[in-house]
C-alpha positions in Angstrom: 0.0 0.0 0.0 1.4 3.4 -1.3 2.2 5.6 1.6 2.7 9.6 1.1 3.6 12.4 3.8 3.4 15.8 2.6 5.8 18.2 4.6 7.3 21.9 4.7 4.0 24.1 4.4 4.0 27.2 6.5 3.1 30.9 6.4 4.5 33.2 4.2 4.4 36.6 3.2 3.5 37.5 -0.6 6.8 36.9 -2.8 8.6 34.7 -0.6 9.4 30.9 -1.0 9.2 27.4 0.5 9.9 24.2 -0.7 7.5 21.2 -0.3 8.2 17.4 0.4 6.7 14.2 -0.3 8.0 10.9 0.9 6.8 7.8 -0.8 6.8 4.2 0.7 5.5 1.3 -0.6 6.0 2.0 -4.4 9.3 3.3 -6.4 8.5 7.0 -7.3 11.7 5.8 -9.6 9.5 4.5 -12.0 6.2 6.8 -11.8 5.0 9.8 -12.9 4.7 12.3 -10.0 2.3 15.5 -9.4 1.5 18.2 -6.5 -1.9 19.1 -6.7 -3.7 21.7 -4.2 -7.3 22.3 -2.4 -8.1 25.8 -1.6 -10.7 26.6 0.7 -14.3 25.9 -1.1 -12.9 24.9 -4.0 -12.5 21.6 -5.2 -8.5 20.2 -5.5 -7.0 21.3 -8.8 -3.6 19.6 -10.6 -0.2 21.9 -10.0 2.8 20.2 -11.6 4.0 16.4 -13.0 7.3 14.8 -12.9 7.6 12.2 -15.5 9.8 9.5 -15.0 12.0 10.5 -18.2 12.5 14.4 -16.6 9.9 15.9 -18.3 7.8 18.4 -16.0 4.4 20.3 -16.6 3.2 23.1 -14.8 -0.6 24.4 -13.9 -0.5 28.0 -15.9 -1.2 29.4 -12.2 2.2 28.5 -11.3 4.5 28.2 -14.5 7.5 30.0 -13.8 7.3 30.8 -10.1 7.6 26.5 -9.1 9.7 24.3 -10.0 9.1 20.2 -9.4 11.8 17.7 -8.5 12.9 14.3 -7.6 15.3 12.7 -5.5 14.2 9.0 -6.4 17.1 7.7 -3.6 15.1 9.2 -1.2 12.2 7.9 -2.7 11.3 12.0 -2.2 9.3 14.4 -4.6 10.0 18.1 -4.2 7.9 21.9 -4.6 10.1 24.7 -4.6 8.0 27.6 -4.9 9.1 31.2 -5.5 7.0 34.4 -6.0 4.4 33.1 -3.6 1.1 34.9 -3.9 -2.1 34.9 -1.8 -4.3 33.0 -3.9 -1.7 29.7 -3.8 -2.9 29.6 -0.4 -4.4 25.6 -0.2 -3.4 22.3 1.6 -0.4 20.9 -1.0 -0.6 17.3 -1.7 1.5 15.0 -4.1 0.5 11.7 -5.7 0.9 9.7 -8.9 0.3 11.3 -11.8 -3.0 10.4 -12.4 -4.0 10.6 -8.8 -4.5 6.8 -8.2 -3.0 6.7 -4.9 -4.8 6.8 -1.5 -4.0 10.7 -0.6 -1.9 11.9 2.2 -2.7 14.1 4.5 -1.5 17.2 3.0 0.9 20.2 3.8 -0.8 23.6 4.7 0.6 26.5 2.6 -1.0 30.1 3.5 0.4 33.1 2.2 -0.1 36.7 3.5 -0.6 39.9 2.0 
């Protein structure tokens, strides 16, 4: 049974930065494709980025150019860096497969301040 623990929300002011983890266990992240996806308050949860397993990455429009997704399949970790942080990416953060087939985790709260 796939296992993930989402870690390293906080709060932040606008334009600052924090990075995200996810720890995997019970699967390989080596050989799947990995997302973040997010749940704002009221809204429903809403794709954010993918790691393929060949490097490749996609980003939400929302985000392009202010996060950046990454692996470190040793640690069997999937990464977040986010920069430029704005108010509205305020949502709990959560990772999973890319096509969301995994039981979720419990999430990382990210809140950013005006």
């Amino acid at each position: 049974q796939v296992q993930l623990v989402e870690s390293g929300g906080d709060l932040v002011q606008a334009g600052g930065s924090l990075r995200l983890s996810c720890a995997a266990s019970g699967t390989s992240i080596r050989i799947n494709a990995m997302a973040w996806y997010r749940q704002a308050p009221g809204k429903q949860r809403e794709w954010v980025a993918t790691s393929l397993y060949g490097g490749t990455t996609h980003y939400a429009n929302s985000v392009k150019g202010r996060f950046t997704i990454s692996r470190d399949n040793a640690k069997n970790t999937v990464y977040l860096q986010m920069s430029s942080l704005k108010p509205e990416d305020t949502a709990v953060y959560y990772c999973n497969s890319a096509d969301g087939s995994w039981a979720w985790g419990q999430g990382t709260q990210v809140t950013v301040s005006s």
